[in-house]
C-alpha positions in Angstrom: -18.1 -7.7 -45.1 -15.5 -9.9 -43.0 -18.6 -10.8 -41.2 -20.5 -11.6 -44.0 -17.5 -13.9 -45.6 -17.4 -15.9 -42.1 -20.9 -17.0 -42.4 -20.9 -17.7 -45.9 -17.8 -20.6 -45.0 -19.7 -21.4 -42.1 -22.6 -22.2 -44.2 -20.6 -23.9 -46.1 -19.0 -26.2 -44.0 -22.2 -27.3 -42.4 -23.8 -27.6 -45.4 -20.9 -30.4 -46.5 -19.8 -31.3 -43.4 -22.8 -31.3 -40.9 -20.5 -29.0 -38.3 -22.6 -27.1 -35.6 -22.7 -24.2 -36.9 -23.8 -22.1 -33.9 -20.5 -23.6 -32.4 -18.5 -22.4 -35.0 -19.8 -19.1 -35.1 -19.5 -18.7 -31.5 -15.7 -19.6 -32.1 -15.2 -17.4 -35.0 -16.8 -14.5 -33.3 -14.1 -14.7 -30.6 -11.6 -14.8 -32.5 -12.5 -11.9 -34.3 -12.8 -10.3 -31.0 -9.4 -11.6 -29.4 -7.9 -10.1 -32.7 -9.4 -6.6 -32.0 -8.7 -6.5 -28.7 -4.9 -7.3 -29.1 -5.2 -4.5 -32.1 -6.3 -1.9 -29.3 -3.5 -2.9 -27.0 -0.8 -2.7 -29.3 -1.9 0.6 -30.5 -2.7 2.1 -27.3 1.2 1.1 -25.4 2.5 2.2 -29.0 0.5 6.2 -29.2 1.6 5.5 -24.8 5.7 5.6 -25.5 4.9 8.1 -28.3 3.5 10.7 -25.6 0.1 10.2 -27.2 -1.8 10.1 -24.2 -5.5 10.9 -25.1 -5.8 8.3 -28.0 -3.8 6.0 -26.1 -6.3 5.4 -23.5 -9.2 5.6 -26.4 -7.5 1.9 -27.6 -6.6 1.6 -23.7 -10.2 1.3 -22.5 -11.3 -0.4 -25.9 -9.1 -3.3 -25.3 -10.5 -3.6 -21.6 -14.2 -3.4 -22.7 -13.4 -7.0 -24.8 -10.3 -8.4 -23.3 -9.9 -10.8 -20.4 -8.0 -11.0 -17.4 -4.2 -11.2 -18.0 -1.0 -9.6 -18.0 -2.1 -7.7 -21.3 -4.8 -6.3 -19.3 -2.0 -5.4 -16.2 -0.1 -3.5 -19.2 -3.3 -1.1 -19.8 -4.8 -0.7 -16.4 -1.4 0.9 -15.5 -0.8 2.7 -19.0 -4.3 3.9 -17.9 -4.1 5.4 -15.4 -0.2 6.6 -15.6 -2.0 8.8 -18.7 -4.6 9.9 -16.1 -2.5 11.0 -14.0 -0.3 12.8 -16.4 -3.5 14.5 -18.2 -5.0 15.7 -15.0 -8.1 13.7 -15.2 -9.0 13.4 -11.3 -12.3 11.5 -12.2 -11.1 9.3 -15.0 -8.4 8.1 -12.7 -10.4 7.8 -9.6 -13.0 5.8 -11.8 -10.9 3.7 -13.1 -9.1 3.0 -9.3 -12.4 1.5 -8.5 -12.6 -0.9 -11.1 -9.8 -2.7 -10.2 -11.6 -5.0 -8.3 -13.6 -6.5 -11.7 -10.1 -7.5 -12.6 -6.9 -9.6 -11.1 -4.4 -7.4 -11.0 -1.0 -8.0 -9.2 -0.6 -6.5 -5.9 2.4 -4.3 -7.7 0.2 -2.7 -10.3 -2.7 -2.1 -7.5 0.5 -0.3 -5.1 1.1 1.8 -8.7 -2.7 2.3 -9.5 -2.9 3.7 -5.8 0.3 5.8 -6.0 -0.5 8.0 -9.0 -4.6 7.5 -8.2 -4.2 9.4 -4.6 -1.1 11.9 -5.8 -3.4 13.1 -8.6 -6.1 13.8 -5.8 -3.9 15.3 -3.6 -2.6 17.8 -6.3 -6.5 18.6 -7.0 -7.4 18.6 -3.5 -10.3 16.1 -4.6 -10.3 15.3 -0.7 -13.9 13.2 -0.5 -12.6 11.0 -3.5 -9.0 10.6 -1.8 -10.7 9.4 1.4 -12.8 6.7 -0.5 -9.5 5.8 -1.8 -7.6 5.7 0.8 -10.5 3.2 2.6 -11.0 1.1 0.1 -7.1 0.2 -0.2 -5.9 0.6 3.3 -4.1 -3.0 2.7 -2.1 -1.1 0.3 -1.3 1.7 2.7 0.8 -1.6 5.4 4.1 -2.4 5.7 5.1 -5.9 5.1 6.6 -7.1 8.1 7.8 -10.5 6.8 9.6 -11.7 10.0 10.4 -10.7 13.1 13.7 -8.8 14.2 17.0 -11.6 14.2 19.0 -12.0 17.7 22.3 -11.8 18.5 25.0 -10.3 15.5 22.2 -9.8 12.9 19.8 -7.8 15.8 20.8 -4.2 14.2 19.2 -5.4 10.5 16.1 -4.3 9.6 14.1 -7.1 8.1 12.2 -5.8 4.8 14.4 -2.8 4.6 17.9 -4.7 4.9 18.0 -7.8 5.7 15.5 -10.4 3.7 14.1 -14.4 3.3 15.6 -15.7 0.5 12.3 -16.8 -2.0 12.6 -19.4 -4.7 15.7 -18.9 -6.9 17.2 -15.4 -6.1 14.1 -13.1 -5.4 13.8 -11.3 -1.9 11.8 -8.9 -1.1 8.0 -7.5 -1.1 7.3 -3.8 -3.0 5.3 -1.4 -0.9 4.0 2.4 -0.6 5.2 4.9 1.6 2.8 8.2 2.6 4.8 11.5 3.1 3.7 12.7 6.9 5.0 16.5 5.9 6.6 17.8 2.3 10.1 15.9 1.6 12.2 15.1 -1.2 13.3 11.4 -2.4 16.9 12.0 -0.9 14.8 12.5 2.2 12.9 9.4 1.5 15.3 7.6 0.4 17.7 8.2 3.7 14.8 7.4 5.7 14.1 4.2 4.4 17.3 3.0 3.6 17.0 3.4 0.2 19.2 5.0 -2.4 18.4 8.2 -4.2 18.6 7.1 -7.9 16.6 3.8 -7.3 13.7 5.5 -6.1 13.6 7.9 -8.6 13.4 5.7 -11.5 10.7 3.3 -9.8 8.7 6.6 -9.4 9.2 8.4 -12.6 6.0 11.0 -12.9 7.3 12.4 -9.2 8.9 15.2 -9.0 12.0 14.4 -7.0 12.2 17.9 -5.0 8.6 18.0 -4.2 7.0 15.4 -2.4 4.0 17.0 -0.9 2.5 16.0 2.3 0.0 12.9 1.5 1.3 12.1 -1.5 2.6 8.3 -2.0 5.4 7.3 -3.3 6.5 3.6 -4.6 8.9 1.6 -2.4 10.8 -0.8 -4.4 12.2 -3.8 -2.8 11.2 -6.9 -4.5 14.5 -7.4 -6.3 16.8 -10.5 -7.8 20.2 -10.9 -6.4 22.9 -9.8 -9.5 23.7 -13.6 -10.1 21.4 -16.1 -10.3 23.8 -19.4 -9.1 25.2 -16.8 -6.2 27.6 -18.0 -3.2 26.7 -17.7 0.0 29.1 -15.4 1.7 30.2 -13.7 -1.1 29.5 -9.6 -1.5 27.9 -9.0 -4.8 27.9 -4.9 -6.2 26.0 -4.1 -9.0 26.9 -0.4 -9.8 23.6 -0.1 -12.6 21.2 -0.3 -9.8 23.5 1.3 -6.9 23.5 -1.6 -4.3 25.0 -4.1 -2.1 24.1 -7.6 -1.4 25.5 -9.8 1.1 23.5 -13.8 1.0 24.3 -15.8 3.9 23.3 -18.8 6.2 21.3 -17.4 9.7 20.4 -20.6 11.9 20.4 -22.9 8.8 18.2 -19.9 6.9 19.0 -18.4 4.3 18.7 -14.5 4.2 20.2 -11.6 2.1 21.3 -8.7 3.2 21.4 -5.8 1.1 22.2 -1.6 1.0 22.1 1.3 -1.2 25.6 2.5 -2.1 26.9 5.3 -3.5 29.7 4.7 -6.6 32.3 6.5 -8.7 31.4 9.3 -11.2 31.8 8.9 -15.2 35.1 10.3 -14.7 36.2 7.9 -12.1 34.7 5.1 -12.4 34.2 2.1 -9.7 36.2 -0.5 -10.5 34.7 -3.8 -12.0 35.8 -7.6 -11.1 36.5 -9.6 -8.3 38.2 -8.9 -4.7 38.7 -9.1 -1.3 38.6 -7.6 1.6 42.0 -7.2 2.5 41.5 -4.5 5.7 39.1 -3.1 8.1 39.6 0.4 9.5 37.1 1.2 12.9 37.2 5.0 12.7 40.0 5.7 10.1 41.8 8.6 8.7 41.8 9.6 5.0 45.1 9.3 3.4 44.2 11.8 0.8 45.2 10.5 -2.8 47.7 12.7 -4.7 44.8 12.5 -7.7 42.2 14.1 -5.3 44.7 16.5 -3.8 45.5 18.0 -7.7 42.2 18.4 -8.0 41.5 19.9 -4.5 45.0 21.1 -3.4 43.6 22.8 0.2 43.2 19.6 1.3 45.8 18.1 4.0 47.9 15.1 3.3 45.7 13.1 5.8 42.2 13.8 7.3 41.9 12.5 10.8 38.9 10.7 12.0 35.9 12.7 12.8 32.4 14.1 11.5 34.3 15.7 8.3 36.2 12.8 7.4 34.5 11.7 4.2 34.7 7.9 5.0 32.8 8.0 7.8 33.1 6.0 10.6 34.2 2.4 9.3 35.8 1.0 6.0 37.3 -2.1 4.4 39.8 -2.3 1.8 39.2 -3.7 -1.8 42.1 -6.6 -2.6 45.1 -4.6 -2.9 43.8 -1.6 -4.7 42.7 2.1 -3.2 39.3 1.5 -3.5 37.6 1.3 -0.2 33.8 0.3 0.5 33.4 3.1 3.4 30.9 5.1 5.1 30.5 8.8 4.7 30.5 12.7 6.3 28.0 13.7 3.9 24.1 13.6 5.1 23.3 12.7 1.2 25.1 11.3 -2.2 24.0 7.5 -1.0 22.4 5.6 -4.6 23.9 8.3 -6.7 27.4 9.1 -8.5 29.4 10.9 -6.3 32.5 9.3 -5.3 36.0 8.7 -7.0 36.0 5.1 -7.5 34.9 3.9 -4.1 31.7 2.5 -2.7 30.1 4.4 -0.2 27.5 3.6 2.5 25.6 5.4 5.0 27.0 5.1 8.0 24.7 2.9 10.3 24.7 0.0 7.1 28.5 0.4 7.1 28.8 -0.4 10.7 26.1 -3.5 10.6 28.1 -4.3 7.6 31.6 -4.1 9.0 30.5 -6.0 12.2 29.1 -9.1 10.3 31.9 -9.1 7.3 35.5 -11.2 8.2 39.2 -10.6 6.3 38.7 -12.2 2.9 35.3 -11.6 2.6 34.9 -12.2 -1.6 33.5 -9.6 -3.2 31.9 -9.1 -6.9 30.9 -6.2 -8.6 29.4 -5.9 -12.1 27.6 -3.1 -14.0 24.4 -4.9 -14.9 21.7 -2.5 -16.5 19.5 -5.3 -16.2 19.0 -8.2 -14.6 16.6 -11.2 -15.8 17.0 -14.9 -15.0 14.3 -17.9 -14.8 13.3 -19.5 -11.8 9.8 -20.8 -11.5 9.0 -17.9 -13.4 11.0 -15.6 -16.1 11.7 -12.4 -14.1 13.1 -9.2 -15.2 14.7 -6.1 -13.4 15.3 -3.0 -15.4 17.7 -0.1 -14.6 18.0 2.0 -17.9 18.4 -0.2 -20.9 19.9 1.1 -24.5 19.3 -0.8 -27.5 21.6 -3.2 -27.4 20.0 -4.1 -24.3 16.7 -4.6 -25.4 18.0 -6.9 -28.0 19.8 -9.5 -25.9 16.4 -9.3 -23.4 14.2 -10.6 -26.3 16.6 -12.9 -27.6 16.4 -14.6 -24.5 13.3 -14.5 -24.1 12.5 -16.3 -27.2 14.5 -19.2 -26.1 12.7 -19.6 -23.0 9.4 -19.7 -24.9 8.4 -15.9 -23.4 6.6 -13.6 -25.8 7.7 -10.2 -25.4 6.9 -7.3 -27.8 9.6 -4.6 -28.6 6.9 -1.9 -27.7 6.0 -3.5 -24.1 9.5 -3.9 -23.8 9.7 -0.2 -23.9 6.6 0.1 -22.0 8.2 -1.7 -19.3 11.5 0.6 -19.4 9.7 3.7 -18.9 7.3 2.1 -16.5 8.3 -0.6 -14.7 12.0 -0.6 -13.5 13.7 -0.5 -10.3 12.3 -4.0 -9.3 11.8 -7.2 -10.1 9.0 -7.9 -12.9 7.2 -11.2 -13.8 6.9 -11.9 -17.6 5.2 -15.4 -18.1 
């Protein structure tokens, strides 16, 4: 019938107006599809965030059988195969893994694609299919190594892992994938690759966190932005939402970031919020135990000496004029998670390159952002967990820098894409 309607008006038009009207209909027929196609996407991320899986990708692969490249196409390609993966459809996924090449697809959603295409394999023991995979995306499988190792002071930083170039605006970083060599957990991962626990966790939500098997991929996160967008060199910025330090500052006339997972207060007792300095450095100090912490606790001595049980490790520095310390620890996990009472704790090898780079009155920042999105040549947006509230300021300013965002892809993207820094526009 619609059909019908169109021609009749195009009939019309060229009738009284001498249009072409194989031009028109060639227009109006695209339209018609562009309409349909955006109909299947909406529906299919929609059923997606409502758990409906199996008629999700029905309007999934409907939309990519008319749409073009573009980010909507991104959107379903990983909604695709995320549902694979979670219905146990080795074939579908593996399939649809090998059509990524008939579309441009960001390097992050090929390193996501990959991650659940060979996990699902390797929990079916499909191994033929996992070693076409494996082949065909060894790129994939690389560490970025984005400079070589810095001299001097800055030798002990890791560049990719802790230490990065500063891109345009405040983005560092490159994600990548990491292949277990044996079974491990994300706290094992996470230690490993100087990560922290919770981070990792959320950028890989479909893995189970205590049973990384042997050959199974997991998601590295590390393209983030720094917490503020017109950030100081030299200055310390915390953001206790996403668990992490980072440190800009000048290197030969370069500027670099460094950055490390930390470990912050529990609900209970909370990190503090606001600005400070570093008032004191401790190589090696004891623990003057807090009369708070010995109520709770009352076995434990007045003062803990320096030495492998001494929970803040082996260096620490003082926050202004406060108790909170940023310190290292006794405990071989707890880094990226909420475990502390009120401080901000490192492992102990990023405390030490920390402490040996960091002077007296140092500034330091921390903020609880559970999101972070700012415009530089692009609109980027970080997600950590995001409530309502949330979601609303993100689309308002979204519409006023001309970026269309749905509430649904929205969600989408908080289920699916968070942990590191996304490009909207």
């Amino acid at each position: 019938m619609c059909r019908k309607l169109i021609l009749a008006v195009l009939l019309l038009l060229y009738s009284a107006y001498g249009y072409d009207i194989d031009k028109l209909l060639d227009e109006a027929l695209e339209e018609i599809q562009q309409e349909s196609s955006i109909k299947y996407y909406d529906i299919g991320l929609k059923l997606f965030n409502e758990g409906v899986y199996k008629l999700a990708v029905e309007n999934g692969e409907k939309f990519l059988n008319k749409a073009e490249n573009g980010r909507k196409t991104e959107d379903i390609f990983l909604m695709l195969a995320v549902s694979y993966y979670i219905m146990k459809e080795p074939k579908k996924i593996f399939d649809l893994f090998l059509r990524m090449d008939e579309y441009s697809l960001s390097d992050d959603v090929k390193k996501k694609v990959f991650v659940y295409t060979n996990n699902l394999l390797v929990r079916e023991n499909e191994w033929k299919r996992l070693k076409i995979v494996r082949k065909r995306y060894k790129d994939i499988l690389e560490n970025i190594k984005p400079f070589e190792k810095l001299e001097g002071k800055y030798s002990s930083f890791e560049p990719g892992v802790n230490i990065f170039r500063l891109q345009e605006g405040n983005i560092i970083g490159f994600n990548s994938v990491f292949i277990a060599d044996k079974n491990l957990t994300l706290i094992e991962i996470a230690k490993r690759l100087d990560l922290g626990y919770d981070e990792l966790k959320i950028a890989n939500p479909h893995i189970d966190p205590f049973d990384v098997q042997k050959e199974e991929a997991v998601f590295i996160p590390r393209r983030r932005l720094l917490p503020v967008q017109n950030f100081q060199f030299g200055t310390i910025y915390i953001n206790l939402s996403e668990k992490r330090l980072y440190y800009p500052v000048i290197i030969e006339g370069d500027p670099y970031v460094i950055t490390f997972p930390v470990g912050i207060g529990k609900d209970n007792t909370k990190s503090p919020i606001g600005k400070f300095k570093i008032t004191q450095k401790k190589e090696n100090p004891e623990w003057v135990v807090p009369k708070s912490i010995r109520k709770e606790n009352p076995t434990l001595p007045p003062v803990v000496p320096p030495g492998p049980d001494n929970p803040l490790g082996v260096r620490a520095m003082r926050l202004g004029h406060t108790e909170y310390l940023l310190h290292g620890t006794s405990k071989k996990f707890g880094i990226g998670m909420e475990v502390s009472h009120g401080c901000i704790r490192m492992y102990n090898q990023d405390v030490v390159r920390l402490f040996e780079i960091v002077d007296k009155g140092t500034p330091v920042e921390i903020a609880e952002k559970p999101y972070k999105i700012f415009k530089n040549s692009r609109v980027y947006l970080e997600i950590f967990e995001l409530n309502a509230e949330d979601e609303k300021e993100i689309l308002l300013y979204l519409i006023e820098k001309g970026v269309k965002l749905s509430p649904c892809l929205l969600d989408f993207y908080n289920r699916e894409k968070r942990g590191y820094a996304v490009p909207l526009n």
